[in-house]
N, C-alpha and C positions, 0 to 999 in steps of 0.2 A: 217791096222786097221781091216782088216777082217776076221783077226785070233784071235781077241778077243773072247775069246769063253767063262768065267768065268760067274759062275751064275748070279752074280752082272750085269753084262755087257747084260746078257739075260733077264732081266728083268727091266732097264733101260732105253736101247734103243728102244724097239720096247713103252715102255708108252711113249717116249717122241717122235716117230713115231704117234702114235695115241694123243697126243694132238698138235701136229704141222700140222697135217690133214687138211686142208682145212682154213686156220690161224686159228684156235678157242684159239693155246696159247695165239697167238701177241691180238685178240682179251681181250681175259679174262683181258691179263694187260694191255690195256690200259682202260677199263672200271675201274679196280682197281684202277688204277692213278688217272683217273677223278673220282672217290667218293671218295679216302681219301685224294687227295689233292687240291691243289688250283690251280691258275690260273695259274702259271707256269708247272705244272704236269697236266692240260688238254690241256695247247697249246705242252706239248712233249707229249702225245696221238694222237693228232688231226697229229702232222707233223708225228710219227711215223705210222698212218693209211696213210696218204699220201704217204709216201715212199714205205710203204709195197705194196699198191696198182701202184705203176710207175712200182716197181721191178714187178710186178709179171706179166706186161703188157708186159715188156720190153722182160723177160725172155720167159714165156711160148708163149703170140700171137706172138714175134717177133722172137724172137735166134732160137724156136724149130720149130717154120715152116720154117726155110732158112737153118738152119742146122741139115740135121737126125743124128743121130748116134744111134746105136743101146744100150741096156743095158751088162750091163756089162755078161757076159756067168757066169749062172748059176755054172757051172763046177771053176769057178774060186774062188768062194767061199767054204772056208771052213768051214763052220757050217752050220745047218738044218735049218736058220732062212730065211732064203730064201722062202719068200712069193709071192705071186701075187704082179705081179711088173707092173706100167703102161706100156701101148703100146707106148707112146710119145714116142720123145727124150726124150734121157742123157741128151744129153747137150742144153742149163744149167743147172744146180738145183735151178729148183724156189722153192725150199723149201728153200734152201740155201738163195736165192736172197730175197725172204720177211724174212726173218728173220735177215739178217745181216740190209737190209734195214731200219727196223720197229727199230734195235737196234740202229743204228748210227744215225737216227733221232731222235727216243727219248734221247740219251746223248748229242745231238747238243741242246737241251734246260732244261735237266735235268740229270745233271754226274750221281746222285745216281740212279736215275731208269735206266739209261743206263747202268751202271756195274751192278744190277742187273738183266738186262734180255742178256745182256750178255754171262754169263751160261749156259742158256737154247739157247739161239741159238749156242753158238759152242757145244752145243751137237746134235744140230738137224745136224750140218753139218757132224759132225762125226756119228751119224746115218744112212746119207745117203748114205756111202759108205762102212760101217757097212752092211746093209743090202742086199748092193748087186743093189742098183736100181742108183748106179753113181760111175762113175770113180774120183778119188782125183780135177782130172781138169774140172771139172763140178761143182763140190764143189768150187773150187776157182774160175772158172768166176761166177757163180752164187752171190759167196762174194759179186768181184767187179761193180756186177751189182746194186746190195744192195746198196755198199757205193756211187754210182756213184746216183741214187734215193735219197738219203737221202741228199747228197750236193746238188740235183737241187730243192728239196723240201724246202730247207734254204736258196739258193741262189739265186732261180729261180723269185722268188715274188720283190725282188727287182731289179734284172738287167731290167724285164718287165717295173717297174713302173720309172725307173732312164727315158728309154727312151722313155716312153709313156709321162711321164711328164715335 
């Protein structure tokens, strides 16, 4: 992927870089969800903020302080898009990890908003190693970290109350 080099592609990834910044996409939609729909499109906001936030706990406090790995060598990228890259670990990609996260909990209670944001997260994923700041397998545990957030976000609230109650 990181020989994509067409102007399309140059101008795609780094906007969908700079609105995956810090969540402000997963942000934006789930505030969208909650003002145009209803009860069922604020409780897939609400678990999609929750999953984003487990992922991002799991990924960045936990994966990237037990495991360094350095970024990927400049030199291996072929195009000039090669920006200022964090100091952290590679691995994983919490960019990856909130967004797969914040995706598969919003479809665990809304399919339509879940294939739409969809999209926009497998392109953050493909941006990410696009750009040079992650290896393909940073991207994919960052995925499985996502999806593993977003089933204990769904799953979590009743196994708790099965045995508390």
């Amino acid at each position: 992927m990181a020989h994509w080099t067409s102007p399309l592609t140059r101008r795609v990834l780094p906007a969908v870089e700079a609105a995956a910044e810090h969540t402000k996409l997963w942000w934006a939609a789930a505030v969208l969800m909650s003002a145009t729909g209803g009860h069922r499109e604020r409780r897939a906001a609400v678990a999609g903020l929750a999953a984003m936030g487990v992922a991002e706990l799991a990924s960045n406090a936990v994966c990237k302080q037990l495991y360094e790995r350095r970024r990927p060598p400049k030199e291996l990228i072929p195009h000039d898009g090669v920006h200022d890259r964090p100091d952290s670990s590679s691995f994983p990609s919490g960019h990856t990890a909130a967004a797969v996260g914040f995706t598969a909990a919003v479809a665990g209670s809304s399919l339509g908003w879940g294939a739409a944001c969809a999209v926009p997260a497998a392109a953050v994923a493909v941006e990410r190693v696009h750009s040079g700041a992650h290896y393909p397998s940073d991207v994919a545990v960052g995925a499985v970290i996502g999806m593993a957030s977003a089933w204990l976000v769904h799953r979590a609230p009743g196994l708790v109350l099965r045995h508390v109650l």
